[in-house]
C-alpha atoms as one frame of an Amber mdcrd trajectory, in Angstrom:
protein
 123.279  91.698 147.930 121.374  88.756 146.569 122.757  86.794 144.043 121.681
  85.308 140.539 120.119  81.401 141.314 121.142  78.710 139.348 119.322  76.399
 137.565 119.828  73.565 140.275 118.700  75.502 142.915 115.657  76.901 141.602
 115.120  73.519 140.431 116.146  72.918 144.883 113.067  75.203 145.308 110.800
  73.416 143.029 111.718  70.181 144.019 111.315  70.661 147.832 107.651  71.888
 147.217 107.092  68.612 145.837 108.923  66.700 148.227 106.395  68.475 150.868
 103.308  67.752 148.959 104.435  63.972 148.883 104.931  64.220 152.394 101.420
  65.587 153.202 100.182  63.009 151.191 102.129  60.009 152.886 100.842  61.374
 156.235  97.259  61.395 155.052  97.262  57.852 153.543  99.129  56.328 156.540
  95.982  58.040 158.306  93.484  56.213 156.448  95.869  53.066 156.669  96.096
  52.935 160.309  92.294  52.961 160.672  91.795  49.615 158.512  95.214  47.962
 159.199  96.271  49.135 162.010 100.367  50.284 163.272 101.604  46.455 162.942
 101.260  46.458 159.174 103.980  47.036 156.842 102.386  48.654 155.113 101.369
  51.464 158.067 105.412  51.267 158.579 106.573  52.083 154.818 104.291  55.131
 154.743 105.816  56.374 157.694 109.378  56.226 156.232 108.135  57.726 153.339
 107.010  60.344 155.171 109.693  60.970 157.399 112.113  60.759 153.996 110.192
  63.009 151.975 109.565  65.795 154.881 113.880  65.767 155.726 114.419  65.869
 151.908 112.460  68.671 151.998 114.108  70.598 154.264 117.308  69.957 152.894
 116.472  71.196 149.185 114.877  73.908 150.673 117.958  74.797 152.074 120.176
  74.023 149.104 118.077  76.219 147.438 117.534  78.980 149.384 121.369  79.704
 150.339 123.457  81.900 148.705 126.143  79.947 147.129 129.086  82.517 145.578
 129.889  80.952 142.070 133.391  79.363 141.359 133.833  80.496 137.400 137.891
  81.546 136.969 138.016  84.805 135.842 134.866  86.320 137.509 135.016  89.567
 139.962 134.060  89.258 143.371 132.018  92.235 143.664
């Protein structure tokens, strides 16, 4: 039986798309980067921990948002 989503995990849901399009787009501009600037450029090494960040944030929202967390109101049935 699937359960009613809150608001902050839909918002999860929404927010880990995001996180994966800023991802994608780290990877592609640390692409370009490299070609011009080359891996010894801190540049080249804060787009890769942006990357990295944004792909594992990702994956955690996604989770957050995707689980099925029971609520904890008093007085609700458990049905």
């Amino acid at each position: 039986m699937s359960k009613k989503k809150s608001h902050f995990q839909k918002s999860a849901l929404y927010f880990s798309a995001f996180s994966v399009i800023a991802s994608i787009l780290s990877i592609i501009f640390l692409y370009l980067k490299i070609q011009t600037l080359g891996w010894e450029s801190p540049i080249s090494a804060s787009l890769l921990a942006s990357s990295f960040f944004f792909g594992f944030v990702a994956v955690v929202l996604f989770i957050i948002g995707s689980s099925d967390i029971p609520s904890f109101k008093v007085g609700e049935n458990s049905e």
